[in-house]
N, C-alpha and C positions, 0 to 999 in steps of 0.2 A: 661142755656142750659145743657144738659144731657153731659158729658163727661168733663164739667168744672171742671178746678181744682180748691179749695175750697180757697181763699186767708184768713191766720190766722195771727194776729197783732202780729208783730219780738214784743218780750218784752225782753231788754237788759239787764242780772240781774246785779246789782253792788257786788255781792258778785264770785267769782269763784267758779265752780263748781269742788269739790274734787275727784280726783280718788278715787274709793274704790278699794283694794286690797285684793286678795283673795289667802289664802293660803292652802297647802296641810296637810295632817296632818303632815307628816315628818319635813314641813316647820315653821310649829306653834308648836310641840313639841321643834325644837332649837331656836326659836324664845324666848321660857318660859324656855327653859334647864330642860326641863324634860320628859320623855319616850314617846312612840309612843302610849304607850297602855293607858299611865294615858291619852293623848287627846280622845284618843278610849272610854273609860269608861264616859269621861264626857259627850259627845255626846250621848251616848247610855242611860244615866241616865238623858238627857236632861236641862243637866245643862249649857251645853255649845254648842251654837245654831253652828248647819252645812247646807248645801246644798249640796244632792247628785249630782253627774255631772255622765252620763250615758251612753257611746258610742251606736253609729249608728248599734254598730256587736252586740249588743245586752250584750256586758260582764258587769259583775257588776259595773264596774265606779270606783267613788273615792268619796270625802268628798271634797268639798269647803267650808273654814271657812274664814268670814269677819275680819281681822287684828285688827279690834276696839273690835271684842267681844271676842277675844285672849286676848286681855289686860282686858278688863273687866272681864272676866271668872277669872283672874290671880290677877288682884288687887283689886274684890272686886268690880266694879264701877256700876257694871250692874242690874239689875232690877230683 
């Protein structure tokens, strides 16, 4: 019938599903102990993957970096 809601089979995973954490640049340079701008530069040379976050008013935002590619950027681990 037109307005049903679609029933989808619960599949219960055995593994937990992990926070990912997302940090700022300020927050990933003391995280590595090192400048705001060395995170700035790897981002911008794309060596070190971000996500821009972009308010509603329209201003420039900020940078969201995933905590795993912090460390990977940092030791090496990443692709």
């Amino acid at each position: 019938m037109p307005g049903d809601q679609l029933e989808l089979p619960f599949v219960a995973s055995a593994e937990p599903q992990l926070a990912v954490e997302y940090l700022t640049i300020a927050e990933a340079a003391r995280r590595v102990r090192c400048c705001e701008r060395t995170i700035r530069r790897a981002i911008d040379s794309g060596v070190l993957r971000a996500g821009r976050v972009r308010s509603g008013r329209g201003s420039r935002g900020g940078f969201r970096i995933r905590s795993g590619d912090v460390e990977a950027w940092m030791y090496g681990d990443g692709a």
